[in-house]
N, C-alpha and C positions, 0 to 999 in steps of 0.2 A: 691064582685066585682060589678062596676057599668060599663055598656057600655055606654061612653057619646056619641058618633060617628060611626057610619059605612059609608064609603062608598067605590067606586069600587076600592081604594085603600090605605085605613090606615083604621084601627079601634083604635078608640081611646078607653081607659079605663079608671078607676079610681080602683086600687088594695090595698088590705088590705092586713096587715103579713100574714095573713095565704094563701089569694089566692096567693101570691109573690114569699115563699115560697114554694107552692105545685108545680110551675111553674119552678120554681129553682130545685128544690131537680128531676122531672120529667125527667128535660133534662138534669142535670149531671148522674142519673143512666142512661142513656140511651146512651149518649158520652160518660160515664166512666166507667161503672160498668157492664154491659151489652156487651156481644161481639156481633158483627153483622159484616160480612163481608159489605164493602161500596156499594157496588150493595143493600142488605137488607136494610142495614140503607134507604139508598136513597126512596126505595120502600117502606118501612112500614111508614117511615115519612114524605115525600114526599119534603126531603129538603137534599141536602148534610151533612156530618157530622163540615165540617168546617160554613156554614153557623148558623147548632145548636149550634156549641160552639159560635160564636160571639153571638146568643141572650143569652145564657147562662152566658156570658162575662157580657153583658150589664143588665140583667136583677139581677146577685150578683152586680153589681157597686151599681144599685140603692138600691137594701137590705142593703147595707154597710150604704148608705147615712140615709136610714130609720133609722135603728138601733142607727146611732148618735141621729141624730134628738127624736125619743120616748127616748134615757137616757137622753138629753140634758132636756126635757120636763117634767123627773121622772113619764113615761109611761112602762108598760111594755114590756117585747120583747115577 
């Protein structure tokens, strides 16, 4: 993972499969797999559980797209 940006409001990044992944798999155990009343959730992660699913949403879109992308390329997953 490269941080190309910080500032008082976006960080930008540049993610490999693996940190993409770790990212990915993090927050569906954690929206899926894991129980937490919504008071917990909110507190241990300091976000709603509807706003973790949208990064969760958006963050498998982009995996999806990698994964074309690296077979399109004859890389691996």
């Amino acid at each position: 993972m490269e941080i190309i940006r910080a500032t008082s409001d976006v960080i930008t990044a540049n993610l490999g499969p693996d940190d993409a992944l770790a990212i990915n798999n993090a927050l569906n155990e954690i929206c899926n797999g894991v129980h937490l009343d919504e008071w917990d959730f909110q507190t241990r992660m300091g976000v709603d559980r509807e706003q973790a699913r949208k990064v969760l949403h958006a963050i498998g879109a982009a995996i999806d797209v990698m994964k074309e992308q690296r077979q399109a390329e004859s890389k691996e997953w």
